[in-house]
N, C-alpha and C positions, 0 to 999 in steps of 0.2 A: 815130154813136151806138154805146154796148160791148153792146148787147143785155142786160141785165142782168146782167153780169157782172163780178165781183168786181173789186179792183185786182189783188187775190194770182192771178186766174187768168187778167188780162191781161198781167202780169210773167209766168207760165209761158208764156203765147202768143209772149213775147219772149225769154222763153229758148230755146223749138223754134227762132225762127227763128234763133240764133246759133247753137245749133247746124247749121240749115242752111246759113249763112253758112262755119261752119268746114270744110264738107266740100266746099266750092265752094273753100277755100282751101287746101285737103291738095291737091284734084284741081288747082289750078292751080300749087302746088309739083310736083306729080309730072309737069306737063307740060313745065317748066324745067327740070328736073334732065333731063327726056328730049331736050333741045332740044342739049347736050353742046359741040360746036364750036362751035356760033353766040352763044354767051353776050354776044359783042356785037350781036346781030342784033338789028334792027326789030322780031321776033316776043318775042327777049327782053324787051324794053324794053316792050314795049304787056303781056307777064306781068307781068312787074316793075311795073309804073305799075296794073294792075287788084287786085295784090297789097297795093297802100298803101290803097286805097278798101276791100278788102273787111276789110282789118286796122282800118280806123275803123270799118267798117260795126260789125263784132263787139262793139269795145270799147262802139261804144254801145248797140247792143242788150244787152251783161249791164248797163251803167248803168243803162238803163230798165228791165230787168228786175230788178233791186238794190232798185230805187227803187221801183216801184211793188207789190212785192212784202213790202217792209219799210214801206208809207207809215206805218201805223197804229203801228207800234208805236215804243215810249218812246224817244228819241235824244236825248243830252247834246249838244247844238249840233250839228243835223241840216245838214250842206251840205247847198248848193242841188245841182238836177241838171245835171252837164257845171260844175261850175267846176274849171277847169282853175290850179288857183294853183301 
């Protein structure tokens, strides 16, 4: 249930969290770049591989938040949310 709460201030609730997403994403590039010699290590590769997840995580939370933030208002042929054409 949204507790009474708007679409427009469930879209901001998805926007905080991509912005929380993106600084989980700054901190796991700055712990790659610190990683130096091993950039083919095991430890790279599991950054590298949490880096693709938290990069779709983001994209769809501003979708969601896009989306439910604009539902109400007027759109000449509204896409659906996530079509990826």
């Amino acid at each position: 249930m949204n507790n009474g709460k708007t679409l427009k201030q469930l879209g901001e609730e998805y926007e905080t969290a991509a912005q929380q997403v993106k600084r989980r994403i700054e901190n796991k590039r700055k712990q790659l770049r610190g990683l130096k010699d091993s950039v083919c290590s095991n430890e790279a590769y599991e950054l590298k591989r949490e880096l693709q997840l938290l990069y779709a995580e983001l994209r769809e939370a501003k979708e969601i938040a896009e989306y439910l933030k604009s539902y109400y208002e007027p759109h000449a042929g509204r896409r659906e949310i996530f079509s990826y054409k």
